[in-house]
C-alpha positions as CSV (number, residue, x, y, z in Angstrom):
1,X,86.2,119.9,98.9
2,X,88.4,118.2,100.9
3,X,89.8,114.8,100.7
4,X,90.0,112.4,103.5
5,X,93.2,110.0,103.7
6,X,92.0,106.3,103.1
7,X,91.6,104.1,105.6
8,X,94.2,100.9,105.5
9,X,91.3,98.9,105.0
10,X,90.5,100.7,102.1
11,X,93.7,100.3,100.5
12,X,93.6,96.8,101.0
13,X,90.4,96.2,99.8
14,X,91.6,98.5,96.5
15,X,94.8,97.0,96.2
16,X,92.6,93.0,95.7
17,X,89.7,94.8,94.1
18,X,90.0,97.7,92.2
19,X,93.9,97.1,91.4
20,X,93.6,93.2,91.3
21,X,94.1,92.9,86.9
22,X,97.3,95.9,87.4
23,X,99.1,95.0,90.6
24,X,97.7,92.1,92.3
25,X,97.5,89.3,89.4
26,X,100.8,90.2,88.1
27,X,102.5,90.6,91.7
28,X,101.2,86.6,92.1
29,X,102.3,85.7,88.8
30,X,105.8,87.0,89.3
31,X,105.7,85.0,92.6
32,X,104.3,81.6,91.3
33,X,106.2,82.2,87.7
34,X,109.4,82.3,89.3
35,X,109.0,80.3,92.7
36,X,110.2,83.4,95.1
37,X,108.2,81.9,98.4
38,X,108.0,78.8,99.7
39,X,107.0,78.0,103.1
40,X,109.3,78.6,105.5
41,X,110.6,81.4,104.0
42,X,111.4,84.6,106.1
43,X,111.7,87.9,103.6
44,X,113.4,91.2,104.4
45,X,110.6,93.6,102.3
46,X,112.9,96.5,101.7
47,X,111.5,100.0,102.0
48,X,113.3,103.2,100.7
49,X,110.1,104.9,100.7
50,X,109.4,105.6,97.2
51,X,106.0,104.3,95.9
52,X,107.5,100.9,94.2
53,X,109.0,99.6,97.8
54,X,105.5,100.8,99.7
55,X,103.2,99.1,97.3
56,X,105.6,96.1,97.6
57,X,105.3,96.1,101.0
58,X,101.4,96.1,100.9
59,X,101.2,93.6,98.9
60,X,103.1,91.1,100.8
61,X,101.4,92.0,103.6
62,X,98.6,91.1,101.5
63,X,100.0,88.0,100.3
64,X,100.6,86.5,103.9
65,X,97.4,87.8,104.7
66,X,95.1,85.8,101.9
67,X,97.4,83.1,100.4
68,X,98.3,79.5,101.1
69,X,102.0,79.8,101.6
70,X,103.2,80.2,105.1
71,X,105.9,82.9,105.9
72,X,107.8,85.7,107.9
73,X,108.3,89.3,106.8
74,X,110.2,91.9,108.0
75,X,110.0,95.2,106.7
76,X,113.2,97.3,106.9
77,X,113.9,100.5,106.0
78,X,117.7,102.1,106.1
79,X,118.2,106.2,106.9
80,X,121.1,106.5,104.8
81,X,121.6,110.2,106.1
82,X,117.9,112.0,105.5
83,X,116.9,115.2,106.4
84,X,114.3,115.2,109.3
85,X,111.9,115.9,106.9
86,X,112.7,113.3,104.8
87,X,112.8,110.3,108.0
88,X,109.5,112.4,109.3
89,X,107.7,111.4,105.7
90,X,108.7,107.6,105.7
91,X,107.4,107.2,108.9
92,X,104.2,108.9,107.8
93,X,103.8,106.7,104.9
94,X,104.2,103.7,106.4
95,X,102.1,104.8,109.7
96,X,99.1,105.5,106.9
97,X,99.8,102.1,104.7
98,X,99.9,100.3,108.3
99,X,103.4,98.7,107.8
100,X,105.1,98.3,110.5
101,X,108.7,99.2,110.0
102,X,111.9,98.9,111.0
103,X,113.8,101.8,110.3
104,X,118.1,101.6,111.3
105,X,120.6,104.6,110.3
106,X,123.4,104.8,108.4
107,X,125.9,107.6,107.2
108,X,125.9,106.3,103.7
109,X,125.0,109.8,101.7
110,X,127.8,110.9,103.3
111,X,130.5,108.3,103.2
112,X,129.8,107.7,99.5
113,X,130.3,111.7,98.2
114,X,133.4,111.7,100.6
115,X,134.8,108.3,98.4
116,X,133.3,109.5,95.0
117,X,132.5,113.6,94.8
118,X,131.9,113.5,91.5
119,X,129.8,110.4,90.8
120,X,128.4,109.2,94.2
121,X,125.4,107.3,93.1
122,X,126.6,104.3,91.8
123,X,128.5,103.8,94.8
124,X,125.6,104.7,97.0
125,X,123.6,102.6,95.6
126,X,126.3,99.3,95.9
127,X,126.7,100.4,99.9
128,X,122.9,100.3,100.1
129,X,122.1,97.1,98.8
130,X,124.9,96.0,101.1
131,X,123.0,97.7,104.0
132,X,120.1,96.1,103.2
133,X,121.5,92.3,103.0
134,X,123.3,92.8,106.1
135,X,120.5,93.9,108.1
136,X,118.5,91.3,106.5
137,X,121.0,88.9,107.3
138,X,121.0,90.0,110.8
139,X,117.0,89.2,111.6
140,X,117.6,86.1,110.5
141,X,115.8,86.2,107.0
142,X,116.9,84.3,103.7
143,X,115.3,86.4,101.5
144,X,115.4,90.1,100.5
145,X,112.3,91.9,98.4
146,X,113.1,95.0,95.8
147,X,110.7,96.7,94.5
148,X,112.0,96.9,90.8
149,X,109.2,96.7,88.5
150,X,108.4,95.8,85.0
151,X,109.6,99.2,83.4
152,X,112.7,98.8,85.2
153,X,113.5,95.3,83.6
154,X,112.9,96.6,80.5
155,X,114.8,99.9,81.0
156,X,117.9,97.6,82.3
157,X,118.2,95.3,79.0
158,X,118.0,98.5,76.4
159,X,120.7,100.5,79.1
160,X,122.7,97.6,78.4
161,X,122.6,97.3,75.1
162,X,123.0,101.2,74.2
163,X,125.1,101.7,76.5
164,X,126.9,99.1,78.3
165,X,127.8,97.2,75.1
166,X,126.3,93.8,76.4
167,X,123.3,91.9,76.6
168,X,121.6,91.6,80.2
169,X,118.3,92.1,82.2
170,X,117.4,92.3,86.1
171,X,116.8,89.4,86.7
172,X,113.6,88.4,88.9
173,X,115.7,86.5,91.8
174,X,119.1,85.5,92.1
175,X,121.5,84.1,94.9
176,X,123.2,87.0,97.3
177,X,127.6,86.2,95.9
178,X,128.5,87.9,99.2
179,X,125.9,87.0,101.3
180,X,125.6,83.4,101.8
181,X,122.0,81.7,102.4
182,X,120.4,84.7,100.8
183,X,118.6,85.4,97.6
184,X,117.2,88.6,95.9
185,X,113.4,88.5,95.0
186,X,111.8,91.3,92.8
187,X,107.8,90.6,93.3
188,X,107.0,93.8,90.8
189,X,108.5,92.0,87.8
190,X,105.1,92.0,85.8
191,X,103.8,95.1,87.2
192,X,103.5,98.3,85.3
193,X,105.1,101.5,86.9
194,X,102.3,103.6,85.9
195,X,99.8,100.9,87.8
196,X,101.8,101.8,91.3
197,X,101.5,105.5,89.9
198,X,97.7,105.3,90.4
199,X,98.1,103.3,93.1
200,X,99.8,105.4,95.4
201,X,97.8,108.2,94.3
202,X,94.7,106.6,95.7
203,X,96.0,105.8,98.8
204,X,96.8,109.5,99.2
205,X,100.5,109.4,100.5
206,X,103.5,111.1,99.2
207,X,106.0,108.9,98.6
208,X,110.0,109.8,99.0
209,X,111.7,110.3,96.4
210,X,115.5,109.6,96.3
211,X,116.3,112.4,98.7
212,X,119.5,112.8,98.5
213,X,121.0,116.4,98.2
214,X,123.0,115.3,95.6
215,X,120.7,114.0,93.1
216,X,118.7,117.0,93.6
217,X,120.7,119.4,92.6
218,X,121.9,117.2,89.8
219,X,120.5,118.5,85.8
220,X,117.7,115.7,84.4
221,X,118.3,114.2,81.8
222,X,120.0,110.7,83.7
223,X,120.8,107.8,80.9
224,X,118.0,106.0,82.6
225,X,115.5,108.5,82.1
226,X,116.5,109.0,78.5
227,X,115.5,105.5,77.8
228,X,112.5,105.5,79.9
229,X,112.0,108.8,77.0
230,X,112.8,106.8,74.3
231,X,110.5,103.8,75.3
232,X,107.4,105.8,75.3
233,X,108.3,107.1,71.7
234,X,108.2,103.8,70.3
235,X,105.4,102.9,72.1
236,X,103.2,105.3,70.2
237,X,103.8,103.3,67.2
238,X,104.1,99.8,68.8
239,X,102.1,99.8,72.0
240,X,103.6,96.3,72.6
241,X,107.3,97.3,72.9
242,X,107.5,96.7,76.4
243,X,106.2,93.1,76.6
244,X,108.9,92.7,73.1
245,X,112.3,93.7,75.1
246,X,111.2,91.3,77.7
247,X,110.1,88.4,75.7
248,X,113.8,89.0,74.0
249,X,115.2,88.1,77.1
250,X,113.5,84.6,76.7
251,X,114.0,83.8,73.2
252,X,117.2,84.2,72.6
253,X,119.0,81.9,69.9
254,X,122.4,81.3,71.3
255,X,123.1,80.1,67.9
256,X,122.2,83.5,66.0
257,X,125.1,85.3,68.7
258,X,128.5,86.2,67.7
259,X,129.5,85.2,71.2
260,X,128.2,84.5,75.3
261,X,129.4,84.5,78.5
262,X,128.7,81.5,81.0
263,X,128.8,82.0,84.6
264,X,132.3,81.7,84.9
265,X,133.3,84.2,82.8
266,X,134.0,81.7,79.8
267,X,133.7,83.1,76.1
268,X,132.0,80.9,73.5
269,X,132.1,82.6,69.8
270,X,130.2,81.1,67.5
271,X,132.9,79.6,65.7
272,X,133.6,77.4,68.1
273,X,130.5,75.2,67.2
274,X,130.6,75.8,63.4
């Protein structure tokens, strides 16, 4: 039997309906929760083309569509150096979500395995958000959407911890330090990555993933995807592990710390105040 692609009215209507408790409600809490639109704003949704930037995007356009805030959005999409195939699939996807995109090129595969060989991806990714605020800068918005979700967050404090030797999450918005006048938003904050799983599935698109040829050819096994592993191990004995790293980024005693950082840099040890 074969299956017939969705219509966009379909997706909408599942993305308020049959996905309102997994992707909707907790896409408007993040939103409310953390104050990331007012009226007046103008938002850069950024689309890489993976299933957490496209469900983003829908539900923004979702957002201007039914709520009571009034703003702009721009969706923008960067070619950092794709294959045809690859630019051919984004288009696709955002031609069958009916988001109307703005896609500009770059050369940044390239230029960052030329400055790093061995270890391009960090890098990439810097010169990417950079992309991304400077062509939102340039249409004039104050705002710029990521799609991180809630997995994400969580995966963020535990990489820090095990492996960065410090205590820090993604934070839901924060202020642009090179950019001036613009701010970070991540909508997804409460939303589960297995929610946008199904999601996408229903709407019956294939998202991209990174596409670069040189995380392709890399072996798995990436530090985030060993604590994405190790996540799902504990949750089979405490299902509520997730919600736990996250709530630890809200209670946290600065009294019971040997020692934090304010924004300036400036160390307080605990014996300071003893």
């Amino acid at each position: 039997m074969i299956q017939t692609q969705p219509s966009v009215q379909d997706i909408e209507r599942s993305l308020i309906k049959g996905y309102r408790r997994y992707i909707w409600r907790p896409f408007t809490r993040a939103i409310n929760e953390f104050e990331m639109v007012t009226d007046g704003d103008k938002i850069a949704v950024a689309i890489s083309g993976g299933k957490d930037s496209l469900t983003l995007a829908k539900c923004f356009q979702e957002l201007r569509r039914h709520g009571k805030m009034h703003f702009d959005l721009e969706f923008i999409a960067m070619d950092p150096g794709y294959i045809p195939e690859k630019r051919r699939l984004l288009e696709i996807d955002c031609d069958a979500l009916g988001i109307p995109v703005k896609i500009h090129d770059s050369n940044i595969f390239e230029a960052s395995q030329t400055m790093d060989a061995q270890n391009p991806c960090y890098l990439c990714a810097r010169m990417r958000r950079g992309n991304l605020y400077a062509k939102a800068r340039e249409l004039g918005c104050n705002k710029l959407a990521l799609g991180h979700h809630f997995d994400d967050v969580i995966e963020t404090v535990l990489l820090n911890v095990l492996f960065g030797a410090n205590y820090k999450t993604m934070m839901p918005k924060l202020r642009s330090a090179n950019f001036e006048g613009l701010e970070l938003i991540r909508p997804l904050y409460y939303v589960r990555e297995a929610s946008v799983k199904n999601f996408v599935a229903h709407a019956g698109i294939e998202p991209l993933d990174c596409a670069c040829v040189v995380s392709a050819n890399k072996e798995e096994g990436s530090m985030r995807a060993y604590i994405k592993g190790l996540i799902q191990q504990i949750e089979k004995k405490n299902p509520n592990v997730g919600i736990s790293i996250l709530r630890s980024a809200q209670n946290v005693e600065l009294g019971a710390v040997l020692e934090y950082k304010d924004k300036q840099g400036e160390r307080t040890s605990f014996l300071d105040n003893y």
